[in-house]
N, C-alpha and C positions, 0 to 999 in steps of 0.2 A: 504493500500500500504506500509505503514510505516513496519509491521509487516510482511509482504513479503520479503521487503529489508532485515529487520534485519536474516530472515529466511537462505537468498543466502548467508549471511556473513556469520554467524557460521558454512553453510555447507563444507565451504574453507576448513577446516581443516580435513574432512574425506576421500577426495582422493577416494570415492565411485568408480569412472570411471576408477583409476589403478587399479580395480581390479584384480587380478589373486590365481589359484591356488596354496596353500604353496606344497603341495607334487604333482607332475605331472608325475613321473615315481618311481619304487622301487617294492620290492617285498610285494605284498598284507598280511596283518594279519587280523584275527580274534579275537574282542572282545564280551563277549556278558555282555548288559546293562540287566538293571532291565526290559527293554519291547520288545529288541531281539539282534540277532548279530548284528555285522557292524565290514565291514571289512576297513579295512584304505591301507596305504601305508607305507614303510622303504624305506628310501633313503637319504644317507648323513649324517650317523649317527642318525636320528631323526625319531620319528615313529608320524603319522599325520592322525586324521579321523573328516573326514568332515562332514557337513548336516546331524549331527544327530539331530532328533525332540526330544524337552526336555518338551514341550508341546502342546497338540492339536490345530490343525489349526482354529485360531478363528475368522473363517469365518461365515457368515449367521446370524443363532440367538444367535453363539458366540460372535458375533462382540458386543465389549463393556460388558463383560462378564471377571470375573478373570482367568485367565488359570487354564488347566484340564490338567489330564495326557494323554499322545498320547495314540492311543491304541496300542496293541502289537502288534508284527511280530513273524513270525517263522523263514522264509527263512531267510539268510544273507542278511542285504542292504550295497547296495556300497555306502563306505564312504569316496570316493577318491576324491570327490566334493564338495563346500560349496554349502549349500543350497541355496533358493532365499531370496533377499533383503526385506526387510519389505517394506510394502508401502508409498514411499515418491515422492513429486515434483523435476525437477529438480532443480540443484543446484551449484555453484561455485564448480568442479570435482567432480561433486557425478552423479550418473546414474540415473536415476529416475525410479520408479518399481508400478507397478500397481496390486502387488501379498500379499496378507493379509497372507496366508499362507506361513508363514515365521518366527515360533519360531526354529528356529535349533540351534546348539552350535557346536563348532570348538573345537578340544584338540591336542596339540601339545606336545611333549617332548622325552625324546633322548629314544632311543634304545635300548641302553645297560642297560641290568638287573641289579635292583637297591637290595641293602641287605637287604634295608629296603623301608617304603612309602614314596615317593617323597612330598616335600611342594606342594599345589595347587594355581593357582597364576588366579583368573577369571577377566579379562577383559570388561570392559565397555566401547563403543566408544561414543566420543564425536558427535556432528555435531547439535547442538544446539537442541535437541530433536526432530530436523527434517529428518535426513538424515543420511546416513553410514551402516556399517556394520561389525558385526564383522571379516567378514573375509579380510579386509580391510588391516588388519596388522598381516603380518608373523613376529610370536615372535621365532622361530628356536635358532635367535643367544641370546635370553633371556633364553629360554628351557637348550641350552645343554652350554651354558657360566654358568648358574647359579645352573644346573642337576635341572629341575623343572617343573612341568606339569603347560602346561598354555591353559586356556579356555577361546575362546573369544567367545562370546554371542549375538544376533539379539534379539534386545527388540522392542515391536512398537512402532511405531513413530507419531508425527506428531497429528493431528485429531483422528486416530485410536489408540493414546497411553495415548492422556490424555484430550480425550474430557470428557467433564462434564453435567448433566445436572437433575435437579432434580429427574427426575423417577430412575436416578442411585445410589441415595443414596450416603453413604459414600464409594460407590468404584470410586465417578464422580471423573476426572483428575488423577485415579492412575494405569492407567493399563498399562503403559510400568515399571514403578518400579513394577506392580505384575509380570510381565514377569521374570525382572532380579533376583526376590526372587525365583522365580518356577526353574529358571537355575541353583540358590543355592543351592536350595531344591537335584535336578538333580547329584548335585555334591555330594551332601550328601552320595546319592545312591549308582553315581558311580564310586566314583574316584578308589576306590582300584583296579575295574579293570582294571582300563589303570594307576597302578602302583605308584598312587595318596593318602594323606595322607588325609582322610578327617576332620581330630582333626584338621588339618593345613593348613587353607584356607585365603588367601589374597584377598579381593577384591580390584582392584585399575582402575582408568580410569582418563581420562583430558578432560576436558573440561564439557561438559555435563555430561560424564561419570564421572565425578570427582565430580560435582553436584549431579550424582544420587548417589555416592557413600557417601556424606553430608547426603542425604537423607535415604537412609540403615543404616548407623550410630547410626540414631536417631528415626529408627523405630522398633516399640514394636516384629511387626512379622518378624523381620528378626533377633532376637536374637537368637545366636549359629550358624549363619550360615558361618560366617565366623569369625577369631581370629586376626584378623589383617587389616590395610585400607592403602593404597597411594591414594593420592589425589594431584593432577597434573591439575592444574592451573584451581581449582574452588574451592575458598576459600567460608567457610560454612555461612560467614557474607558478602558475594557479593551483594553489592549493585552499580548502576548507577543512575546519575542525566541526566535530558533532555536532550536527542540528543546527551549522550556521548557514547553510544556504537551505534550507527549510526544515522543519520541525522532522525527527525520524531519518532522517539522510546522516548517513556514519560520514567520517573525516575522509577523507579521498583525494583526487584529484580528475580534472576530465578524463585522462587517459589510463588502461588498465593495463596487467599485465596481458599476456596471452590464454596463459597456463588460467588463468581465473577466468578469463569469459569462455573459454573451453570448458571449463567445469562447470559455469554457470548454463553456457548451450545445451550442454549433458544431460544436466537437474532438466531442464524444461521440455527434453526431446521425453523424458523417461515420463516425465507426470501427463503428455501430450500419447501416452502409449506408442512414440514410433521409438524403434529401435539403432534405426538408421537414419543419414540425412537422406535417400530417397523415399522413405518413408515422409519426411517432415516437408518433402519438394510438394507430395501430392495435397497434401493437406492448402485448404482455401486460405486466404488473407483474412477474415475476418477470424480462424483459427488460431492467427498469430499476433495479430499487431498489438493487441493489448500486452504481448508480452515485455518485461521493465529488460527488457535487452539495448543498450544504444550508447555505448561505452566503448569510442575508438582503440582499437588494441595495440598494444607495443611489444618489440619482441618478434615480428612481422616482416613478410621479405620485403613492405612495404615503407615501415616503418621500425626500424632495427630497435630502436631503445626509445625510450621515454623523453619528449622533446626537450624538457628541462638539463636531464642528461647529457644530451649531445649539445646543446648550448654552451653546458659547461665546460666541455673536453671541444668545443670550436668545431664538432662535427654539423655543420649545415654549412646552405648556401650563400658565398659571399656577397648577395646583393644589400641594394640600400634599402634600410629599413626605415619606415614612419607608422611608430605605434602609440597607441595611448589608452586611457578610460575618461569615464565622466567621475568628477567631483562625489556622486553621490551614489556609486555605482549601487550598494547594498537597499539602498529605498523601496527600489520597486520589489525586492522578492522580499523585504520585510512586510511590504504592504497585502501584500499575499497571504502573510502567516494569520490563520484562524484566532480568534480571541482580542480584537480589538475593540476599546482600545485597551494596551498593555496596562496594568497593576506592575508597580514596583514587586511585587514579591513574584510577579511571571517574567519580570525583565529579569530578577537576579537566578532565576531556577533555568532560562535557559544559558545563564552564562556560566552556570554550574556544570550541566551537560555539555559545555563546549570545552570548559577549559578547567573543568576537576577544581582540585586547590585554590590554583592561581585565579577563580573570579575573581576573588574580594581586590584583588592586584588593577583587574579589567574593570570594574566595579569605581574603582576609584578614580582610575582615567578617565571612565565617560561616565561620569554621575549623570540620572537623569533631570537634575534641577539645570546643567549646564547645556543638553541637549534639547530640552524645550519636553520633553516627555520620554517614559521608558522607551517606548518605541523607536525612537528618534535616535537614543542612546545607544542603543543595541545597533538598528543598523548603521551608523554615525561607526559603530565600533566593528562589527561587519567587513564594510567600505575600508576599512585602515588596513584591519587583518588578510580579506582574503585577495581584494581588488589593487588599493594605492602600493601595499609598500612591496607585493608580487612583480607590478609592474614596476618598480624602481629597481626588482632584481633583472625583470629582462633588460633591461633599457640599456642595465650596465653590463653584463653577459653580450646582447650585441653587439653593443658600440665597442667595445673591447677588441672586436674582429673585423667589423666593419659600420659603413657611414649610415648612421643611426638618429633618427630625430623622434623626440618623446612628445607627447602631449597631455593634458589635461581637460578636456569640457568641460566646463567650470558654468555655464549660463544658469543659474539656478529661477529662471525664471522662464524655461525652455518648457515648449507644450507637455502636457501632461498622459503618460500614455495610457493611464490606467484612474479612475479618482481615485483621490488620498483617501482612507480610509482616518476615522477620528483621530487625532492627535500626531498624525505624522504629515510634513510635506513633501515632496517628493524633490523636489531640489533636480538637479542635472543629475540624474537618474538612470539607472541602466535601460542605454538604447534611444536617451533620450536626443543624443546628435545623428541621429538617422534622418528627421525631418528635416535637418538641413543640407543634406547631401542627396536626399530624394523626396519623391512622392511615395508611404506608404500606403499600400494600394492602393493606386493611382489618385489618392486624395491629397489636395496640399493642406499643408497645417498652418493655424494660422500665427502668421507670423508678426511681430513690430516692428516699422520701419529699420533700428536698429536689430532685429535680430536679422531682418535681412542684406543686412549691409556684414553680419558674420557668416552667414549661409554665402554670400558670395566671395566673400575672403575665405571660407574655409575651400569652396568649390573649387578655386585658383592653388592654395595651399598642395591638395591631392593631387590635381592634373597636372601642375605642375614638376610634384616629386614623381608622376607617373612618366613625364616627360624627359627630365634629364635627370631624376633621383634625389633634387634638390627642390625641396618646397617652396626657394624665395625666388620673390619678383621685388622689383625697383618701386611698387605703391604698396608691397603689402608690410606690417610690421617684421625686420628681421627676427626669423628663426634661429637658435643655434643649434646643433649637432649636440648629441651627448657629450659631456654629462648634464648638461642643461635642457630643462624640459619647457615648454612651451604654454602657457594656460589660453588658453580659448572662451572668451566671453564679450557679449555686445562691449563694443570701444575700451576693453580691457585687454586687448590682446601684448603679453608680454613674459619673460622669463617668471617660471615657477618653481622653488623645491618643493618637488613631491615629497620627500623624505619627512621633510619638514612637518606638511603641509597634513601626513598620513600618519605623522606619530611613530614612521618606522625603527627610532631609537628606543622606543618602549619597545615594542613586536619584538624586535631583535632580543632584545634583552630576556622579555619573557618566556 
């Protein structure tokens, strides 16, 4: 149940159910890929084709299988549509989908005939490796604010992306990161023809996508696939203690060993009575997806060790990196936790199950009279432990090997993705700088003159480091390189300690 819960929180953030189409009217074009045409749409200055397949539908005796190449077409397919959702439960705004056939990729970018190839910028969506979809998020005002082709990606999910189980060998727990190297692969192919530079490819995503993006990083077979990484609030050294990213969730981290989600697949093939995975291939979707399987595995021909690991020992790739969180990262999944609003004696009993002895220690750093309410205090204290002072270890693990720029979203006045529930406010909140880099599901949020005067400086910011690796331009505030990190907020833009800023010299300490 624990692993349920946790499931519905992380889904909050992919907005699954506003889905909508990015292009819905425009004069149709034709591109043809490496397996056929597809025709797209223009309209509004931006040209957009949807539900194209970037790999074979890995359905049947694909299911749990690396991705294949689709087979080819002849005719034109209309690509005026995102494909279908991968298979996921429902979820906090996400739709729930019952359809395995569902590798397709999205590309977005302007219209207007470039002199040369455009930067490529692919997309991974968060939603805790259970939920969302790429088409989730119109990046239009990224595409043509930044002139840049941008592809957003459907990886599986869930049971069907990273179950494990001894007879799968070293591909057990890695088949949604196989997917998003196959949509790289994909890009390899075809960005020139939709006007794409493929020497100059950005992977970036938050959340989960920013996890899986930790995880391509630092893996053998995604070398050369892309020359650049953003990473958006999932720091490569993320870790949580008991019960602090939701009530019932043991201490962890995103990534698992192998050896455990193999025994985990085991336990669930054996209470599901198949013996085998072809037994568990025949069994329907709606059989499976509830299952709390969705824990990238490490240990993998995919993914050799733990990304934290290889950060450490300099095993990943030496492109430029620009990663950061928001201010208040821990807000929104406190806001989530049942029982509000908090009682001091529920704020101190869950800092007893996170941190044994040492509460009264945690306890005393973030009183709740100094945080505005227990609630506040906890996730305040959350936010430092598992979000700020994680990312102040990656920032310095990569800048140590290569050119490395940190940031912080700091707008505490930035749209709200969820209401506050009593006594807490949700401050620049996990996920809450998405509405400035996109439309989720295709809604714009609404913004203040000055927040959009940050939304277009941060817009310049990414296409910029997607461009040359370097996020400054000659009107925007200078950025520095680590060990200095960057804070992000309406007419605040300027040098931050995080360290500072997250209380990482207590963390450390305790």
């Amino acid at each position: 149940m624990s692993k349920r819960l946790l499931t519905l929180v992380l889904s909050a953030v992919t907005f699954g159910a506003l889905t909508t189409s990015v292009a819905e009217a425009g004069e149709s074009l034709v591109v043809r890929t490496d397996s056929g045409p597809v025709r797209g749409v223009s309209t509004g200055g931006y040209r957009s084709f949807q539900g194209i397949p970037f790999a074979a539908p890995p359905v049947g005796e694909l299911r749990w299988t690396p991705p294949r190449r689709p087979e080819p077409w002849t005719d034109v397919r209309d690509a005026s549509k995102p494909g279908p959702r991968c298979a996921q439960g429902p979820g906090l705004g996400s739709a729930p989908s019952d359809n395995e056939d569902c590798l397709y990729l999205n590309v977005i970018g302007p219209a207007k005939p470039a002199h040369r190839p455009r930067p490529v910028m692919v997309w991974v969506h968060g939603g805790g490796f259970t939920s969302g979809a790429g088409s989730d998020y119109d990046f239009k005002r990224l595409a043509l604010g930044g002139d840049v082709i941008v592809v957003t990606v459907n990886y599986r999910l869930g049971v069907f992306g990273f179950f494990g189980h001894p007879e799968l060998g070293r591909d057990s727990g890695s088949f949604g990161l196989q997917d998003q190297q196959a949509a790289l692969r994909w890009v390899q192919r075809n960005a020139r023809a939709f006007g794409g530079d493929p020497r100059n490819v950005t992977l970036f995503g938050e959340s989960a996508g920013a996890m899986s993006t930790c995880a391509q990083l630092t893996s053998p077979s995604a070398a050369g696939l892309f020359q650049r990484a953003i990473i958006q609030s999932g720091p490569c050294t993320l870790t949580w203690p008991d019960g602090g990213f939701f009530p019932g969730v043991p201490a962890g981290s995103p990534y698992t060993p192998r050896a455990e989600v193999e025994a985990m697949g085991a336990g669930a093939a054996a209470k599901l009575g198949c013996p085998d995975v072809a037994c568990l291939r025949r069994l329907q979707v709606k059989d499976l997806v509830d299952l709390p399987l969705a824990s990238p595995a490490f240990g993998t021909g995919l993914l050799p060790e733990h990304p934290a690991t290889a950060l450490e020992k300099g095993r990943f790739a030496r492109v430029p990196v620009l990663t950061g969180v928001t201010r208040d990262e821990a807000r929104l999944f406190v806001a989530l936790y049942p029982g509000h609003p908090f009682s001091e004696e529920h704020y101190q009993e869950l800092l007893r199950t996170a941190f044994g002895d040492k509460a009264p220690l945690v306890a005393a750093q973030y009183p709740s009279a100094k945080h505005g309410s227990p609630a506040m205090a906890f996730a305040d204290a959350m936010t430092d432990r598992i979000w700020g002072c994680p990312q102040v270890g990656t920032e310095r693990l990569l800048g140590a090997r290569t050119r490395t720029f940190g940031y912080e979203f700091a707008d505490r006045n930035a749209p709200a993705l969820i209401p506050a529930p009593p006594g807490m406010r949700l401050g620049a909140s996990h996920g809450s700088e998405l509405a400035y880099l996109s439309e989720l599901g295709g809604v714009p949020a609404e913004l203040s003159p000055a927040q959009k005067v940050l939304a277009a400086q941060m817009i310049q910011y990414w296409t910029r480091f997607a461009r040359t690796g370097n996020p400054n331009g000659a009107e925007l505030p200078k950025w520095h390189p680590t060990p200095k990190s960057q804070s992000l907020a309406p007419g605040e833009i300027g040098p931050v300690d995080l360290a500072a800023v997250h209380n990482c010299g207590f963390w450390a300490g305790l």
